[in-house]
C-alpha positions in Angstrom: 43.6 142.8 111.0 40.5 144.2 112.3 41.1 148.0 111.5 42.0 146.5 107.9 38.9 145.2 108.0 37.5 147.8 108.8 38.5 150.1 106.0 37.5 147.6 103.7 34.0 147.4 104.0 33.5 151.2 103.9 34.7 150.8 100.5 33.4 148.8 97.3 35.3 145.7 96.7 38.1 145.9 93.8 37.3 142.6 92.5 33.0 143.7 92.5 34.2 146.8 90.9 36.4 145.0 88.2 32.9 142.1 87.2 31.1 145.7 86.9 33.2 147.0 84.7 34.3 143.6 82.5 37.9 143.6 84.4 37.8 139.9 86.4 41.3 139.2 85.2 45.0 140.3 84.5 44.5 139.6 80.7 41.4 141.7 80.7 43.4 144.6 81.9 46.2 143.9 79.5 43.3 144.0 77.0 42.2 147.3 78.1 45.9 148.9 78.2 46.0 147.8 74.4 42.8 149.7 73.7 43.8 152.7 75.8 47.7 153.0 75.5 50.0 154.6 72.6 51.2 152.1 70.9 55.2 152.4 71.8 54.2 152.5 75.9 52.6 148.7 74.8 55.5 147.8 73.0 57.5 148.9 76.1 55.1 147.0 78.9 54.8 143.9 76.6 58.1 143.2 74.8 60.7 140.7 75.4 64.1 140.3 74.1 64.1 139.1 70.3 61.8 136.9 68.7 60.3 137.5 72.6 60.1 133.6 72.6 61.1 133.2 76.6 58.0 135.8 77.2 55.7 133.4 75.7 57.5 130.2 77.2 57.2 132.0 80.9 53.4 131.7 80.2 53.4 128.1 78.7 55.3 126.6 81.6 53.0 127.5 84.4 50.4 126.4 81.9 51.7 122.9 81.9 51.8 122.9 85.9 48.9 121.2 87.3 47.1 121.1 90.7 46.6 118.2 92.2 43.7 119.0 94.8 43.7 117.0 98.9 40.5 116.5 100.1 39.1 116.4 103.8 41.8 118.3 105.2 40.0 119.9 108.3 41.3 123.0 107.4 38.3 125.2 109.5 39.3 128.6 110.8 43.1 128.2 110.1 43.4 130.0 106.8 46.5 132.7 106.7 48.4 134.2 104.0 51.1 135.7 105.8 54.6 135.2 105.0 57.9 136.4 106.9 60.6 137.3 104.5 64.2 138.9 105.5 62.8 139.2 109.2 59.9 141.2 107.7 56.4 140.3 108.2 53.9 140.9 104.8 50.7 140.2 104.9 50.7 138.1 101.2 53.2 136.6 99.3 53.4 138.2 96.6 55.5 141.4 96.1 55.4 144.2 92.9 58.4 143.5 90.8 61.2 146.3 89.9 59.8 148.2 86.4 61.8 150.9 84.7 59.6 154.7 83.7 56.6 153.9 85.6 55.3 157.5 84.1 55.2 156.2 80.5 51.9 154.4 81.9 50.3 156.8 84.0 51.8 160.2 85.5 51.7 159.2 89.3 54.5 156.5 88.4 56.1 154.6 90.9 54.1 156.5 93.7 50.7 155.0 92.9 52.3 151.6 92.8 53.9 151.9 96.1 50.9 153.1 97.4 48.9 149.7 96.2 51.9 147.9 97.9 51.0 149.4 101.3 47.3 148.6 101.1 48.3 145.6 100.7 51.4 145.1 102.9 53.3 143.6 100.3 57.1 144.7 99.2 57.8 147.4 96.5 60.9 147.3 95.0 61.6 150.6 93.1 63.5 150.5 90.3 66.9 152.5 89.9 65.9 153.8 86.7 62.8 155.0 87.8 61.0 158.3 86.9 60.6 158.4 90.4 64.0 159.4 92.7 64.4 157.5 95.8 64.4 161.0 98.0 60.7 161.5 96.6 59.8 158.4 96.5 60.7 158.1 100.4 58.7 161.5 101.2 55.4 160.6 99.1 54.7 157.4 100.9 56.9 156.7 103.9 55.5 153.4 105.3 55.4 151.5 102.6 57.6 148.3 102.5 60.4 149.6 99.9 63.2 147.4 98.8 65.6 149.4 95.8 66.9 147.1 92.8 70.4 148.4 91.5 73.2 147.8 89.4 77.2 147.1 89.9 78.0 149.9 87.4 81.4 150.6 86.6 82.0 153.8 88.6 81.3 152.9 92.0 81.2 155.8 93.6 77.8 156.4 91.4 76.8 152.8 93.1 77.7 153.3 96.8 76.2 157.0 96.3 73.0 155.0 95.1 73.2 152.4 98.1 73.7 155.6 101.1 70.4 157.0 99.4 68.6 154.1 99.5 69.9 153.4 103.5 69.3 157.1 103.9 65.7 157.0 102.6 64.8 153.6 104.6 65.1 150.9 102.3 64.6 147.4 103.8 66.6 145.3 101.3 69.0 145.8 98.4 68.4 143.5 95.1 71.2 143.3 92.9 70.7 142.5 89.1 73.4 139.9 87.8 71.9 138.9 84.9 72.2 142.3 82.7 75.9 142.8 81.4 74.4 144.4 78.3 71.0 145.4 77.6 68.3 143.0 75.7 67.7 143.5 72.4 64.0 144.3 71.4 63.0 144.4 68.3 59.6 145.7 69.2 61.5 149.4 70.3 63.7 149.4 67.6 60.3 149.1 64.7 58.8 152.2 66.8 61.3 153.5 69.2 60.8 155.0 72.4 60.8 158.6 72.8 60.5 159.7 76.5 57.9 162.4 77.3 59.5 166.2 78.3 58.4 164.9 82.4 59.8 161.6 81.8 63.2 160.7 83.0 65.8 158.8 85.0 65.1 160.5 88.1 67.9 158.9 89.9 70.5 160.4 87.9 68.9 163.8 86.6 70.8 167.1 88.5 69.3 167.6 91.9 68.5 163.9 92.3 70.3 163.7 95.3 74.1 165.3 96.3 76.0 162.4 94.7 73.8 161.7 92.3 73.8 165.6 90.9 77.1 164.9 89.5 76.1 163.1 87.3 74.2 163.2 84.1 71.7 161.1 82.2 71.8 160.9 78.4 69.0 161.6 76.0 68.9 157.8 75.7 68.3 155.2 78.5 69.3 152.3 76.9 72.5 154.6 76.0 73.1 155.6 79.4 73.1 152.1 80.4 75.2 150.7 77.7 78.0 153.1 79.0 77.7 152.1 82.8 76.5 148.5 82.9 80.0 146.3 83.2 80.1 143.2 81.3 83.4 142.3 83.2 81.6 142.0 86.6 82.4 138.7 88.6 81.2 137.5 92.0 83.4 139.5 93.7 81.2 142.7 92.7 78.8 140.9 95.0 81.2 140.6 97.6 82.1 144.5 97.9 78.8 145.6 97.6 77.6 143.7 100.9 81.0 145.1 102.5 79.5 148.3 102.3 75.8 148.3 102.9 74.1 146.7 106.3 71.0 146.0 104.1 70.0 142.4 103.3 71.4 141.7 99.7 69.1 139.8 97.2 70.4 138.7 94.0 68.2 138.4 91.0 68.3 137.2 87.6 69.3 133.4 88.8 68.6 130.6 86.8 71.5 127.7 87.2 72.3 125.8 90.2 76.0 126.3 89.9 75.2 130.3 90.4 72.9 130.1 93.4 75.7 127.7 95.2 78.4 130.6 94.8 75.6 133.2 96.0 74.8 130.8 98.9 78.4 130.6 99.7 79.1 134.2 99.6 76.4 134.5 101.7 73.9 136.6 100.2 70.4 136.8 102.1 68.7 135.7 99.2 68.1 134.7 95.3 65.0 135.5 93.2 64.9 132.8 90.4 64.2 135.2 87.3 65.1 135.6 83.4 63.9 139.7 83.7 60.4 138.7 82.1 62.0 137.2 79.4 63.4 141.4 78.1 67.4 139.9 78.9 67.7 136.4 76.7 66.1 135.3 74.4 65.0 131.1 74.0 65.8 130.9 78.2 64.1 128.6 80.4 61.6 129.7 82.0 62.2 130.3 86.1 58.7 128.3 87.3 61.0 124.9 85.6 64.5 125.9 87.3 63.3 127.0 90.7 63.1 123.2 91.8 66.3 122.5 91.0 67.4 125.7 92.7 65.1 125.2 95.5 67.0 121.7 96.2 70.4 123.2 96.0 70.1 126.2 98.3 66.6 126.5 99.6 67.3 125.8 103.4 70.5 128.2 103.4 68.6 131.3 101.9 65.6 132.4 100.6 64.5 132.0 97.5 61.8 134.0 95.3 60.6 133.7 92.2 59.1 136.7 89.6 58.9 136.5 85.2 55.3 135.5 84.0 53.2 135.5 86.9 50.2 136.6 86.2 47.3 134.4 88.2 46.8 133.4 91.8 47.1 129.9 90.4 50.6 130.6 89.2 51.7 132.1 92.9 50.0 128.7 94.6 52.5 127.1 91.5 55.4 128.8 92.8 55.2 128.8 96.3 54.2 124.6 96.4 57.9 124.4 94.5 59.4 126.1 97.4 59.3 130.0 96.8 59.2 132.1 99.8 57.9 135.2 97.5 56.6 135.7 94.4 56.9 138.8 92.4 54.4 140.2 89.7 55.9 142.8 87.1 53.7 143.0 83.9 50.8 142.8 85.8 50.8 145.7 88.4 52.1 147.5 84.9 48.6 147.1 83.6 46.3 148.2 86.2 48.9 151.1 86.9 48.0 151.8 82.8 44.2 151.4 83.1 43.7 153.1 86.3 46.6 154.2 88.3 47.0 153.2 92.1 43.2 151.7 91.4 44.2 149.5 89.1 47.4 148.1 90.9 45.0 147.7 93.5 42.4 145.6 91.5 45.1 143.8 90.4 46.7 142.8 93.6 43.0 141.7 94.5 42.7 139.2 91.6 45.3 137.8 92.2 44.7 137.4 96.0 41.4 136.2 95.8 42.4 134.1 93.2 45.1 132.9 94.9 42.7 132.0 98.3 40.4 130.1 96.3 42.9 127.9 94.9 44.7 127.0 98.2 41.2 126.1 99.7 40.1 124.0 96.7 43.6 122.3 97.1 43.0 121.6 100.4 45.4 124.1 101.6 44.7 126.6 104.6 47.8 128.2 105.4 51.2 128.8 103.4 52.8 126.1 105.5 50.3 123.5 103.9 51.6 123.5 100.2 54.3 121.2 99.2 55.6 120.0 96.0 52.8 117.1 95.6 50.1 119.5 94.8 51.6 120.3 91.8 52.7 118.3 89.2 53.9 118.6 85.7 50.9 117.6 82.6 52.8 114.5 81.9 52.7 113.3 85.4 48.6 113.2 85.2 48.4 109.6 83.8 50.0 107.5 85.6 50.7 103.8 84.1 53.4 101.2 85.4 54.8 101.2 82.2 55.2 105.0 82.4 57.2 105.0 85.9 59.4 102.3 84.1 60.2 104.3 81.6 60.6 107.6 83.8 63.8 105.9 85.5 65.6 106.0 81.9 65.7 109.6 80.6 66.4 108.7 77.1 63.4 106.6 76.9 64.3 104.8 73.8 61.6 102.2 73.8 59.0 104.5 72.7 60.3 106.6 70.7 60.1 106.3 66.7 62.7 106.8 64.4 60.8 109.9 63.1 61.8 111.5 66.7 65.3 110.6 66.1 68.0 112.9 65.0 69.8 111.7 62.6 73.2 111.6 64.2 71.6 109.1 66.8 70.0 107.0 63.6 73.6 106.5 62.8 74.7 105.5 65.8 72.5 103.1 66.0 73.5 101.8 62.9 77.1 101.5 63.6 76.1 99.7 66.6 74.1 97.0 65.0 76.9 96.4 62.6 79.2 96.3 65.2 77.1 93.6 67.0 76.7 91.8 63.9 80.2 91.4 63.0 80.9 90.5 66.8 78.7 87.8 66.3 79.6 86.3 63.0 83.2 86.3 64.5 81.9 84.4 68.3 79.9 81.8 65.4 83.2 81.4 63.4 85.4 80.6 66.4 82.6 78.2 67.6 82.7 76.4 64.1 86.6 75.9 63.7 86.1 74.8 67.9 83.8 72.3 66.6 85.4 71.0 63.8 88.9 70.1 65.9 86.4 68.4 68.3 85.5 64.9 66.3 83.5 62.4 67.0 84.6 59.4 69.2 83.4 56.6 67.5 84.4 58.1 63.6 87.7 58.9 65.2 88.5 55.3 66.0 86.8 54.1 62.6 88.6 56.4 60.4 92.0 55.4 62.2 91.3 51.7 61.9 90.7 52.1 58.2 93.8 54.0 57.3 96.0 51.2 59.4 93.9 48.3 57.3 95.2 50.4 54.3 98.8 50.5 55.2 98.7 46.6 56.0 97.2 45.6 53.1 99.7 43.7 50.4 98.1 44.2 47.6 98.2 48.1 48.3 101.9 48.4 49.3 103.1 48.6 45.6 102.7 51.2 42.9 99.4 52.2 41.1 99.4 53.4 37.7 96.8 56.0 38.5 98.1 56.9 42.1 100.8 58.7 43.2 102.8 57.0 45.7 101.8 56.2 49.3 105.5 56.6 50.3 106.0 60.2 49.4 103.1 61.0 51.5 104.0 62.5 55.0 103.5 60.3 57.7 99.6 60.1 59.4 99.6 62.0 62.7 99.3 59.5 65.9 96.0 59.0 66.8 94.9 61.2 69.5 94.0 59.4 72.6 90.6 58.6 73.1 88.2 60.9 74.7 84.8 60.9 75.7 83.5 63.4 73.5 79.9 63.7 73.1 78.3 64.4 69.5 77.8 67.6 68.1 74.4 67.7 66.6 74.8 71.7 66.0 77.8 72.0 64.5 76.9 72.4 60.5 79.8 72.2 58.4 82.9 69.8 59.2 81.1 66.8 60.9 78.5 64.2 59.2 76.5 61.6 60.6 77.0 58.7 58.6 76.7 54.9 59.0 80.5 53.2 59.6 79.4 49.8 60.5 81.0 48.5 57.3 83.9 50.0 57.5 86.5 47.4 59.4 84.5 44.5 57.4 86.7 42.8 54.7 85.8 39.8 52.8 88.1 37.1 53.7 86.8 34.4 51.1 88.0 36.8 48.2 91.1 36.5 46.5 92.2 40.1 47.2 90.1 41.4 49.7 90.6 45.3 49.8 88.4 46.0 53.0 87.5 49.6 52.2 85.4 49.2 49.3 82.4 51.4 49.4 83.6 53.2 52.6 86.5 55.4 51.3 83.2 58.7 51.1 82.5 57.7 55.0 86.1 57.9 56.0 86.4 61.2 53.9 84.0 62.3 56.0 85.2 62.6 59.5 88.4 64.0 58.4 89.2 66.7 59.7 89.4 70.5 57.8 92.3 71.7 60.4 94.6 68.6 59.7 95.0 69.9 56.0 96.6 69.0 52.3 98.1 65.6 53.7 94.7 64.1 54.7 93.3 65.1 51.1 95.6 63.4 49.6 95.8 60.2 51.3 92.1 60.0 50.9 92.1 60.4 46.8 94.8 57.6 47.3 92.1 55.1 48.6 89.9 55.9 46.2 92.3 55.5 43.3 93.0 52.0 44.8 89.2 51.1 44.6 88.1 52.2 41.3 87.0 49.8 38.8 90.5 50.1 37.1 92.5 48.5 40.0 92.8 45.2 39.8 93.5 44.7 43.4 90.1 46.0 44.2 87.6 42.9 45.6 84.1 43.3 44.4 
């Protein structure tokens, strides 16, 4: 640490340098590329798969992340940014991604970026279809940290030659892409395609590459060449024979679903870096700064597990690395200081987005990696906190505040159907009440109505025919009275049962010459008949009142 320091103040700061000449961030470099760079190289650096909409979303996510600061945390001389990852010590967290044709952007290539990586003492992992070969690579600068990303193509023997080479040359680690069976499509290269300079070219697989690899040719086309040898019928066992034949640590990359990192945990690779490629694979993917959580959780203390795709800021490595990331990979960004100003510019770059990444963990209260956790960053909707709000958080649907203009239609619907459903349930429990009620009569008219049908029958004026009434002996006979209960009344109930004043109706005028007792009363006892008991009460009840009409002459007014 001290000879690094050294060395560094016998030279002007990158970050002075890049306020000096308008270059304090990643974007301003990008801006400068623009301004500087043939317009298919952009294209190249830039472009995503598509409608390039999971490039914009890598950006948005981290955008929505927020810091929440500690204060007070005594965090003095204890301030460290190193990081030990696959038994390696680096002095940062942060590592230069795997980029295809470094040359396109400057002619040094993938040399001036591994030589940033060593200043720095962070990992380089060289691509395998770089215009760099891993022999010269190797020779140009030999102490930088190197790991060497590859494919499972389809002839093998072109991949294990590949993996000796890398062994051969001093590799560290192997990273394995598994989330390429095909090739993106980019719409931005096929409106002005990409013709590779004369110098340019896979240098991996160009004759004199390397003794297995000079067998073998590469076409005109990259994205040809690699339509022929990528293998969309790959499966996990792939995985499995390339650590059979390699001592290397194995990283796999290109992971975003749980279910995949638990079969890569049980296979036992070394470790996973959460990515979607920078958003060039799939289009409308999630972005890996909202999966790494979850992937975290599942398999986070049984390997390690990195992060790259739209990191661009020191805030967005503090981000990552609070979620649980051991490392975290820039791509685009070392692409644009390599375009601006060679190993300079990769350089600059790397010391943004260090110093940037300092400031934040002190502001946060943060002194050494070990310090972050996941409650210093939270997502924009966590900010305001209201009761109400943490309510609603434990139901994901969150139906009580959401409109009907949110709604999909197929849900509107639904909702619908359910209301009716409820409705009709309801209508049905009421109706079953009702004809409940009805059967349940009143005590007191019970009794009454019973006395005044026996008065009726004993009557002697009644017992012979009427004119105007059919006959009371082709009538069924009455039920029995039920016995008598203690039934309370039923104040609720609104059809079937009246409340009516039967004090009248055993009275009968004795001093008459015919005394008909039920004069006046025959509505009340039509009353507290029951609907269940049917035709027979009906009938017996337009009876009485044929008997009392004015015509009958048995009839005592």
């Amino acid at each position: 640490m001290l000879l690094d320091h050294f060395f560094r103040t016998k030279r002007p700061s990158g970050l002075s340098e890049a306020l000096r000449c308008e270059l304090a961030s990643v974007a301003d470099y990008e801006r400068r590329m623009l301004e500087t760079v043939d317009r298919p190289v952009v294209d190249y650096c830039r472009g995503g798969a598509a409608s390039e909409q999971t490039v914009a979303h890598n950006r948005t996510a981290f955008d929505r992340l927020r810091i929440r600061p500690r204060c007070l945390q005594r965090i003095g001389g204890s301030r460290s940014l190193t990081v030990t990852s696959l038994g390696i010590s680096y002095r940062l967290p942060i590592g230069i991604a795997p980029m295809a044709l470094q040359r396109l952007a400057h002619p040094e290539g993938e040399k001036a970026t591994a030589s940033a990586a060593r200043t720095f003492g962070v990992p380089f992992v060289l691509s395998v279809l770089s215009s760099v070969s891993i022999e010269e690579l190797a020779e140009a600068v030999p102490r930088a940290p190197k790991w060497f990303q590859l494919y499972i193509f389809k002839d093998r023997e072109l991949t294990e030659c590949l993996v000796r080479r890398a062994e051969k040359a001093r590799f560290r680690a192997l990273v394995v892409c598994v989330d390429t069976p095909i090739p993106g499509l980019s719409r931005a290269e096929r409106r002005s395609p990409l013709v590779l300079p004369p110098k340019v070219t896979c240098a991996n697989f160009v004759p004199g590459g390397g003794d297995a690899a000079g067998k073998k040719s590469c076409s005109a086309s990259v994205l040809d060449y690699v339509r022929s040898q990528l293998d969309p019928g790959l499966g996990w066992d792939a995985v499995r024979w390339l650590m059979s034949i390699t001592t290397l640590p194995v990283v796999v990359k290109g992971i975003l679903n749980r279910n995949d990192a638990l079969i890569a945990a049980d296979i036992g690779v070394h470790g996973l870096i959460v990515s979607n490629s920078g958003g060039r694979q799939l289009d409308c993917a999630p972005a890996a700064i909202e999966v790494l959580p979850e992937i975290v959780h599942a398999v986070g203390s049984r390997m390690e597990v990195m992060l790259d795709s739209g990191v661009s800021q020191g805030t967005d490595v503090f981000k990552a690395l609070a979620l649980g990331a051991r490392m975290v990979f820039v791509g685009r960004a070392a692409m644009y200081g390599l375009a601006v100003n060679g190993q300079r510019g990769v350089e600059e770059v790397l010391d943004i987005i260090k110093t940037e990444l300092e400031s934040t963990m002190l502001n946060a209260g943060c002194g050494t990696l070990a310090d972050l956790a996941p409650e210093h960053v939270c997502h924009e909707t966590e900010v305001l906190y209201h009761p109400a709000l943490e309510r609603l958080r434990s139901s994901w649907r969150m139906e009580s505040i959401r409109s009907d203009r949110y709604r999909s239609r197929v849900r509107r619907r639904h909702e619908e159907a359910v209301d009716i459903e409820a409705e009709v349930r309801d209508a049905c429990e009421e109706s079953e009440a009702r004809a409940d009620g009805t059967t349940e009569r009143v005590t007191f008219q019970q009794r009454s109505v019973d006395d005044a049908i026996a008065a009726v029958q004993s009557c002697p004026e009644s017992q012979g025919p009427h004119p105007s009434a059919p006959t009371l002996t082709n009538l069924p006979p009455p039920p029995p009275p039920p016995p008598y209960r203690n039934v309370p009344l039923q104040l609720n109930v609104p059809r079937g049962i009246y409340r009516t004043n039967t004090n009248n109706l055993s009275r009968c005028n004795e001093t008459a010459a015919t005394g008909c007792p039920l004069e006046g009363n025959s509505r009340t006892a039509r009353t507290g008949v029951s609907r269940k008991d049917g035709a027979a009460r009906r009938l017996r009840a337009q009876s009485l009142q044929n008997l009392c009409s004015p015509e009958s002459a048995n009839c005592n007014r």
